[in-house]
C-alpha positions as CSV (number, residue, x, y, z in Angstrom):
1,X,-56.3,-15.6,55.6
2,X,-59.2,-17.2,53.7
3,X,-62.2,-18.0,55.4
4,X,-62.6,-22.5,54.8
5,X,-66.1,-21.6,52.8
6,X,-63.7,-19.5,49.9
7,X,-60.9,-22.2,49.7
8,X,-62.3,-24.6,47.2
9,X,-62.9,-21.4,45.2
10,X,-59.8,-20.4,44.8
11,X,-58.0,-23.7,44.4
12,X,-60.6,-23.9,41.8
13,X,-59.2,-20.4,40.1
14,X,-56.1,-21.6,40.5
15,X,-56.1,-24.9,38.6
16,X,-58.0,-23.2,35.7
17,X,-55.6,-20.5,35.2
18,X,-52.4,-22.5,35.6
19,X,-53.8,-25.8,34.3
20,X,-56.0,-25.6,31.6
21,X,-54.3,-24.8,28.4
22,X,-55.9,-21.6,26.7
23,X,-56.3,-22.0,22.9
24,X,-54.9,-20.7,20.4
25,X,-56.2,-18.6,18.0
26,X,-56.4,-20.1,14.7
27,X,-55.5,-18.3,11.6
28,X,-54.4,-19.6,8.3
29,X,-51.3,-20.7,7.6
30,X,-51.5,-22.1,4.1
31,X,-53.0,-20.8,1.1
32,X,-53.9,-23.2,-1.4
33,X,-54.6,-21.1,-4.5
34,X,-56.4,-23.1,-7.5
35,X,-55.9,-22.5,-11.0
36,X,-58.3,-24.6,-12.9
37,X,-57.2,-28.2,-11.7
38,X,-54.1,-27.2,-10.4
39,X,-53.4,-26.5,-7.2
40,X,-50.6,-24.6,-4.9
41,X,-49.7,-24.9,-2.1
42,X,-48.0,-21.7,-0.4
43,X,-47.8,-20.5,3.3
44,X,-49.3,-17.6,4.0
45,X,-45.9,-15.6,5.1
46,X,-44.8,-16.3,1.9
47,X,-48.0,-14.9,0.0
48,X,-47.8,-12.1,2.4
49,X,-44.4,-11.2,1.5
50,X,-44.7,-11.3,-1.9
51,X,-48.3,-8.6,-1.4
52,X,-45.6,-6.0,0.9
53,X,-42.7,-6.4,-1.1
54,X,-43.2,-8.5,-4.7
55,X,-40.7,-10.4,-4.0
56,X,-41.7,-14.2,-4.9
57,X,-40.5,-17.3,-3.3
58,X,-39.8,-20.4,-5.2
59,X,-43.1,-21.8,-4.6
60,X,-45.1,-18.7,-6.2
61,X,-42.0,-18.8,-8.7
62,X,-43.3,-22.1,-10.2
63,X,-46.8,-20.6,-9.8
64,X,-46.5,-17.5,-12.1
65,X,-44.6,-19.7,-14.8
66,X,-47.1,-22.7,-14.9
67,X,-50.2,-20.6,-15.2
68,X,-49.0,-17.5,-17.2
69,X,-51.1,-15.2,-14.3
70,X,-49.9,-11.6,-14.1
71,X,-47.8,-11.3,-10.7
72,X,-48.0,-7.8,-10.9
73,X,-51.8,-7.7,-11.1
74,X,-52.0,-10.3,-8.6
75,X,-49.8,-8.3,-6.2
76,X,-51.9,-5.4,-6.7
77,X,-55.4,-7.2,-6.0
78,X,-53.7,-8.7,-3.1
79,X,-52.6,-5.7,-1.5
80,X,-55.2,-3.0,-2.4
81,X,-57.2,-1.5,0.6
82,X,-61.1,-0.7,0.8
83,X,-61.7,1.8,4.2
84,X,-64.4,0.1,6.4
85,X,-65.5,0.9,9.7
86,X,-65.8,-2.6,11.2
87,X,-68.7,-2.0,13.3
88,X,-70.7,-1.0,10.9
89,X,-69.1,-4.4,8.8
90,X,-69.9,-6.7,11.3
91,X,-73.4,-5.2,11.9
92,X,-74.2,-5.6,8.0
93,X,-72.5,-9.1,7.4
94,X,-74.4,-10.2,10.6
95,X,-78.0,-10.8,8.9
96,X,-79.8,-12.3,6.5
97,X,-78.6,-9.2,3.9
98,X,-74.4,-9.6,4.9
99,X,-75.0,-13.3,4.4
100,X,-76.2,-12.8,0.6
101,X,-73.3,-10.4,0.2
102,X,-70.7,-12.9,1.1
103,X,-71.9,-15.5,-1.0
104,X,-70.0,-14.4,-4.3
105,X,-66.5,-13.9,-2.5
106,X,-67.2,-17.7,-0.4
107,X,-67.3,-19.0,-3.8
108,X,-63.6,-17.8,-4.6
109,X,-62.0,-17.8,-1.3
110,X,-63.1,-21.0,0.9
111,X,-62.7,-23.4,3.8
112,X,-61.0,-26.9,2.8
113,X,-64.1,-28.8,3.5
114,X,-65.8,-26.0,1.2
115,X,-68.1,-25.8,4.6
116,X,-68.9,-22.8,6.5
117,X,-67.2,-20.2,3.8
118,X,-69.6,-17.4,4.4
119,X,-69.3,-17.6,8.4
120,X,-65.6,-17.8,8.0
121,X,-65.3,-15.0,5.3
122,X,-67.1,-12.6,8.0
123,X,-64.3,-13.2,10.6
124,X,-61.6,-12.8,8.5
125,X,-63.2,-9.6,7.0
126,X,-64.5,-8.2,10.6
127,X,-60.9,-9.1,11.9
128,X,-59.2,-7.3,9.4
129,X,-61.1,-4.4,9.6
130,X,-60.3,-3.6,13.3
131,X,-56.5,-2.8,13.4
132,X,-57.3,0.3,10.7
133,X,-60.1,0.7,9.4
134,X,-59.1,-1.0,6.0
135,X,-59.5,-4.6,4.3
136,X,-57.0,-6.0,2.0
137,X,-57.6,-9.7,0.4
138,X,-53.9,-10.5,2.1
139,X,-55.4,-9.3,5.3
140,X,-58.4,-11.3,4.6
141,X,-56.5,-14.5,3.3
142,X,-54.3,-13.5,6.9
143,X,-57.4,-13.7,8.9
144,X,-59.2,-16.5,8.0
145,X,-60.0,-18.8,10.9
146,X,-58.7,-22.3,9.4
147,X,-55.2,-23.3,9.1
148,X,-55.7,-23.4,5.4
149,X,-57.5,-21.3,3.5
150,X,-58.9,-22.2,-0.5
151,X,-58.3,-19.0,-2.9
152,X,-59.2,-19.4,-6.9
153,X,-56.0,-17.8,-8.2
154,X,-57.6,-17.4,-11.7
155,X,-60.1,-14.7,-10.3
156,X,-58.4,-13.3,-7.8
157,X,-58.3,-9.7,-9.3
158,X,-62.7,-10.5,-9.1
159,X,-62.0,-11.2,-6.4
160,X,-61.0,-7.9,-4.9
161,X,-63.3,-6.2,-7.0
162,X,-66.1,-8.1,-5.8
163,X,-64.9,-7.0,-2.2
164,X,-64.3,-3.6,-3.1
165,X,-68.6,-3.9,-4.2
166,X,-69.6,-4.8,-1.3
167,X,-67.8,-2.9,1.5
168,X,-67.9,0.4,-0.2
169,X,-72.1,0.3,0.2
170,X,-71.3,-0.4,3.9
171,X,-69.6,2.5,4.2
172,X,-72.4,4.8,3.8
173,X,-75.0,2.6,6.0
């Protein structure tokens, strides 16, 4: 059926596809959201849940009470949407300009190592933009490529504002 010179070939297509694991895409699962020197730590489902629906779990329970924040506020900056067209996103945040725009949300919403923020902030903001044309800090938080993700809960409501200032400039490019 095969001619002897296309055998190794295919036995070589076949052990990649059924052998090889393919990895998984990463994407956080944790959000650790700082307040001063305390920290939280909260899965992401649950912070998503609470941005759709307010509904708080016991964890971001404990959270509102110890720091006094705003749920309500928080919910909103969480869940509000700047439109984007991602192409044009990823074509600004991919030079030397998008990289100076990303520094003032890398310094709010981070990797755990605190490495990399800016190059990982692009993904998660590029990957959110593609489903509809819209970024949301939840998608954002959602999206970002580490299994946990860093988020300063005390200026979370900057923080949306400061994405808000730089996407809707993109728009018009």
């Amino acid at each position: 059926m095969f001619s002897s010179k296309f055998r190794p070939l295919l036995m070589g297509f076949i052990f990649f596809f059924f052998f090889i694991p393919i990895p998984r895409v990463i994407a956080a699962e944790r959000v650790v959201i700082r307040y001063h020197n305390y920290r939280m730590p909260i899965r992401v489902s649950e912070l998503s849940e609470f941005s759709r629906t307010g509904q708080k779990s016991l964890s971001l329970q404990a959270y509102f009470r110890i720091t006094g924040q705003d749920s309500q506020k928080m919910r909103s900056a969480l869940s509000r949407e700047v439109p984007v067209n991602p192409v044009t996103l990823s074509r600004t945040l991919n030079n030397p300009i998008g990289l100076v725009l990303l520094n003032p949300l890398g310094e709010v919403i981070t990797t755990p190592s605190n490495r990399a923020n800016r190059e990982s902030l692009r993904g998660a903001l590029v990957t959110s933009a593609l489903n509809d044309n819209r970024i949301s800090l939840i998608e954002v938080i959602e999206n970002y490529p580490t299994e946990e993700v860093h988020v300063h809960g005390d200026r979370i409501l900057e923080t949306y504002q400061t994405m808000a200032k730089i996407i809707n400039p993109i728009k018009f490019f």
